[in-house]
C-alpha positions in Angstrom: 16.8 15.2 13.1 17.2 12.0 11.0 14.7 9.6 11.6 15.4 5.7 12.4 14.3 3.4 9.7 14.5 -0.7 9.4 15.0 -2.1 6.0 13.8 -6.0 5.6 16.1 -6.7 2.3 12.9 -9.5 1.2 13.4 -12.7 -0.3 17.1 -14.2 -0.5 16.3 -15.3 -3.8 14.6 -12.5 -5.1 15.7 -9.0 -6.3 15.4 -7.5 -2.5 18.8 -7.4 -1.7 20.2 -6.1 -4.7 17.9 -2.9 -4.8 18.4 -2.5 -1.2 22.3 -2.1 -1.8 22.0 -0.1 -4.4 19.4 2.3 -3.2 21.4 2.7 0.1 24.6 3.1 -2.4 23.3 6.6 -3.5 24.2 9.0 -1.5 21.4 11.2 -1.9 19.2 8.0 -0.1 22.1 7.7 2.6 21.6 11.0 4.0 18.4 11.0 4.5 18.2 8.4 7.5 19.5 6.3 9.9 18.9 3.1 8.5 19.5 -0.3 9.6 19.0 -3.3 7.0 17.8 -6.7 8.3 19.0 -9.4 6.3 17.1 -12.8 6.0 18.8 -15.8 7.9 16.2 -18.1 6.2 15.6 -19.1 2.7 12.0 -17.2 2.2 12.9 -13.8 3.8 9.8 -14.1 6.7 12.5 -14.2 9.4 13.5 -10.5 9.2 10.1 -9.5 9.1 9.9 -11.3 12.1 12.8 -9.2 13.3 11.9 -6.3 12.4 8.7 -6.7 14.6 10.7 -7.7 17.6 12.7 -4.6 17.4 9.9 -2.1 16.5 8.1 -3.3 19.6 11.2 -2.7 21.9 12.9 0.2 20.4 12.1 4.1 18.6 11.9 3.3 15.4 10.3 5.5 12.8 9.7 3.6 10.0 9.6 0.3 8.0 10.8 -0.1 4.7 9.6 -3.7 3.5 11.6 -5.2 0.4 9.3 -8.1 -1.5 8.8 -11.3 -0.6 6.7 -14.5 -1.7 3.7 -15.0 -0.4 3.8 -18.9 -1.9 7.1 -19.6 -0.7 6.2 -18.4 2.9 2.9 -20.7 2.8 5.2 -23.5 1.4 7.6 -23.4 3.9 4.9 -23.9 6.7 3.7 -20.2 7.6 0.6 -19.3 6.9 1.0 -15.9 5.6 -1.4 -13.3 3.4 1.1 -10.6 3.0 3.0 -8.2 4.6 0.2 -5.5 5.8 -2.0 -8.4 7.2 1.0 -9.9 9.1 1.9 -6.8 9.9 -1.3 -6.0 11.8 -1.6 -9.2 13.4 1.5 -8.9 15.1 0.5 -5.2 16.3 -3.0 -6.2 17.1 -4.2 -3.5 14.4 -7.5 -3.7 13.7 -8.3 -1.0 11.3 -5.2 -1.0 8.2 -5.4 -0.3 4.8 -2.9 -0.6 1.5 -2.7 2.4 0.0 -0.3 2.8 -3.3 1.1 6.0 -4.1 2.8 6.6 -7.7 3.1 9.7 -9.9 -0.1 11.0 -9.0 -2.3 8.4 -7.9 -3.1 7.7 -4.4 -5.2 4.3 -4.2 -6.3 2.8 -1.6 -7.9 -1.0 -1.9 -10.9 -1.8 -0.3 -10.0 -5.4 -0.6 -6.8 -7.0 -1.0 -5.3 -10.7 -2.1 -8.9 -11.9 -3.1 -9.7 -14.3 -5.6 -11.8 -11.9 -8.5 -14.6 -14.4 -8.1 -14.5 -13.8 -4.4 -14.4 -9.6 -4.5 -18.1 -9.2 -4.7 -19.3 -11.0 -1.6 -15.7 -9.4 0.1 -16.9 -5.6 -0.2 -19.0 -4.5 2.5 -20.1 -0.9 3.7 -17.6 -1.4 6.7 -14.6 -1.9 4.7 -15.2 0.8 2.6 -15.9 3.5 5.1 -12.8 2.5 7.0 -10.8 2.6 4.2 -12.2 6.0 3.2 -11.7 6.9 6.7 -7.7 6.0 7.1 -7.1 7.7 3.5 -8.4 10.4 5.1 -6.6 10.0 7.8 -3.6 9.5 6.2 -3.8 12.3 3.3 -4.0 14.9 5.9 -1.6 13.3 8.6 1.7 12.1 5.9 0.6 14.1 2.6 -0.4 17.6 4.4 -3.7 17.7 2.3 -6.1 19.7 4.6 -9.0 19.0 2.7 -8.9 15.7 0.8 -10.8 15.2 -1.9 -11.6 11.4 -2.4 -13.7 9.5 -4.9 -15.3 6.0 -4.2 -14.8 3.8 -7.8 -17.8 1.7 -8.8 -17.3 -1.9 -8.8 -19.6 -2.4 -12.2 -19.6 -0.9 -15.4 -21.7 2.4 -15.6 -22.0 2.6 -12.0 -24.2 -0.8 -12.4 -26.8 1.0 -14.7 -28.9 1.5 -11.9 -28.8 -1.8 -11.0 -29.4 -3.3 -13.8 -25.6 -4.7 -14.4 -25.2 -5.3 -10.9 -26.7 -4.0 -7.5 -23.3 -3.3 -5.4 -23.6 0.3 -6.4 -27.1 0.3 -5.2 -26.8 -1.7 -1.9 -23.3 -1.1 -0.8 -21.1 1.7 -1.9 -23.9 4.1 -2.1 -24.9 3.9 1.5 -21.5 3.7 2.8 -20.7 6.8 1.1 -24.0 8.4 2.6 -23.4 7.0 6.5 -19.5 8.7 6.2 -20.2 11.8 3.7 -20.7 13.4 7.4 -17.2 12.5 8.5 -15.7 13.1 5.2 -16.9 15.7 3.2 -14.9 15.8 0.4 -16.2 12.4 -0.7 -17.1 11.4 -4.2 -18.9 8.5 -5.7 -19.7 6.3 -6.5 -17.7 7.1 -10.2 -17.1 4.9 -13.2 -13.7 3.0 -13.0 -13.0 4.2 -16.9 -14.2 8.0 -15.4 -12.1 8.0 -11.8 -8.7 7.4 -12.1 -8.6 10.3 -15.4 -10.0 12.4 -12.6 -7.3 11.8 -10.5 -4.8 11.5 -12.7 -5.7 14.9 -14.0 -5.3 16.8 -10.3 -9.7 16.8 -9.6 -9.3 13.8 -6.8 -6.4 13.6 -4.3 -7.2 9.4 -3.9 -9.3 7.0 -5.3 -10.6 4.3 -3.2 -10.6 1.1 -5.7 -12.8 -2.3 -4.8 -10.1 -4.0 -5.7 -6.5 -4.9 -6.2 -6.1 -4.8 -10.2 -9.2 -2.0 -10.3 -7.1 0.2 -8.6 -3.7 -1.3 -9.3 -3.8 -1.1 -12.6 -3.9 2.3 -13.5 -1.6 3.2 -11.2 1.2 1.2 -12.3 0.3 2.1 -16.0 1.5 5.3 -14.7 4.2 4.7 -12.4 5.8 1.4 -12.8 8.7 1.7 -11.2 8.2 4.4 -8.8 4.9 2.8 -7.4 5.1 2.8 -3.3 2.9 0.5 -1.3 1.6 2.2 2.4 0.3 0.7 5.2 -2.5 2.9 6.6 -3.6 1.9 10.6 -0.4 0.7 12.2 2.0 2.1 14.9 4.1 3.0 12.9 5.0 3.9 9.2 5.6 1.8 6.7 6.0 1.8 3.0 7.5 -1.3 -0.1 8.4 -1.0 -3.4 5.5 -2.1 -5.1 7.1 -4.7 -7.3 7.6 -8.6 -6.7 10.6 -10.5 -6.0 11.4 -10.8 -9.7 12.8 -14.1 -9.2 13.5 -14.1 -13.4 16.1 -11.5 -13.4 17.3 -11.8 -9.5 21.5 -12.4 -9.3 21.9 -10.7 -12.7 22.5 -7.6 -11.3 19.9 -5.6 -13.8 17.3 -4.7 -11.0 15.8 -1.1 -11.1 16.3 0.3 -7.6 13.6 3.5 -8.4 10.5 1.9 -6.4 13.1 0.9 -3.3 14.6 4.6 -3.6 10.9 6.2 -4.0 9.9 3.7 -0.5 12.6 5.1 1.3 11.5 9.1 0.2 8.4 8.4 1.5 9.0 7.1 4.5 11.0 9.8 5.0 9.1 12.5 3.9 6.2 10.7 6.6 8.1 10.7 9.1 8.9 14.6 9.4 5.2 14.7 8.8 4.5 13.7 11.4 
């Protein structure tokens, strides 16, 4: 059976709508799902969100499929608004979520998300990073069908911190988070050099990396697959994955946009959804 999915088409202004279209123009993207695109009635995009809510709380749907949107144009128009996976858990009341961005073959999951780099430091704690270890692992068996995931915990410092002596995270945080879940999660690695990890998982020896934060982990992963990279939300009700590109307001209306990440969203959500 097809599954349901809601596509938000993302900023008006942006390059949502066009990769929208033409993902949904191939036919090999048609077939896979009953989709149903909600277009923005408001000059930022947050209104289908907002839709998209309303009807995933009243009706079976399977999945989400989020086109971008701007976080600084949502703020300027009066809503406060951090992104889609914090609004999305908000309006859920989920608790527990985490971003984890799939491309080529990375996995990488964020321990911290839209923070300041001065601010990421004082941000981790040993509760964020096991439940982020805990809903990859969560999610890698459930959506990827990996029995037995094998997940390393990247280092914040260089060198692991040197034994503290470039830094004490290592030493006071990630190491004893990784001990207090190692019994839940036994595949666990870590903590490993950020210029060591993602080689490890690029190269097929770690099925995700857990990264301190967004460019840490991002980075890499986008080095590897630009414009396949897929944003997932791990935690909510339901499944939901983005292209994990901007709204590329510099080439929007010119009708040059790259529809792969869009296309590679909409895969995964399938390919979740009979997952499940």
């Amino acid at each position: 059976m097809k599954p349901t999915i809601l596509i938000t088409t993302g900023d008006p202004k942006g390059i949502g709508p066009e990769v929208t279209k033409k993902a949904l123009e191939d036919p090999k993207i048609k077939r896979l799902a009953n989709f149903f695109v909600i277009k923005a009635n408001d000059k930022t995009g947050f209104s289908a969100i907002e839709k998209a809510v309303e009807i995933l709380k009243r009706y079976q749907i399977d999945a989400l499929v989020t086109a971008p949107v701007n976080k600084e144009a949502i703020n300027k128009s009066g809503i406060p608004f951090q992104g889609h996976t914090e609004y999305l858990a908000e309006a859920t009341n989920t608790k527990k979520i985490a971003m984890m961005l799939c491309g080529g073959p990375l996995k990488v999951t964020t321990v911290t998300r839209h923070v300041p780099l001065k601010k990421v430091s004082s941000a981790i704690t040993q509760a964020k990073i096991i439940e982020a270890v805990i809903l990859t692992d969560s999610g890698l068996k459930k959506y990827f069908g990996i029995k037995n995931p094998r997940i390393g915990v990247c280092a914040l410092n260089p060198h692991c911190g040197e034994g503290g002596a470039i830094g004490r995270e290592e030493q006071d945080i990630i190491m004893p988070a990784i001990k207090k879940i190692r019994r839940f999660v036994q595949g666990i690695n870590g903590p490993i050099s950020g210029d060591v990890i993602f080689y490890m998982a690029y190269n097929g020896k770690l099925d995700a990396v857990i990264s301190m934060y967004h460019d840490q982990g991002l980075g890499p992963l986008k080095m590897a697959a630009f414009e396949k990279g897929v944003n997932v939300t791990l935690g909510l009700p339901f499944i939901r994955t983005s292209p994990d590109h901007g709204t590329a307001y510099d080439i929007a209306g010119k009708g040059i946009a790259n529809p792969s990440s869009m296309k590679e969203a909409i895969k995964l959500a399938v390919n979740m959804c009979h997952s499940t």
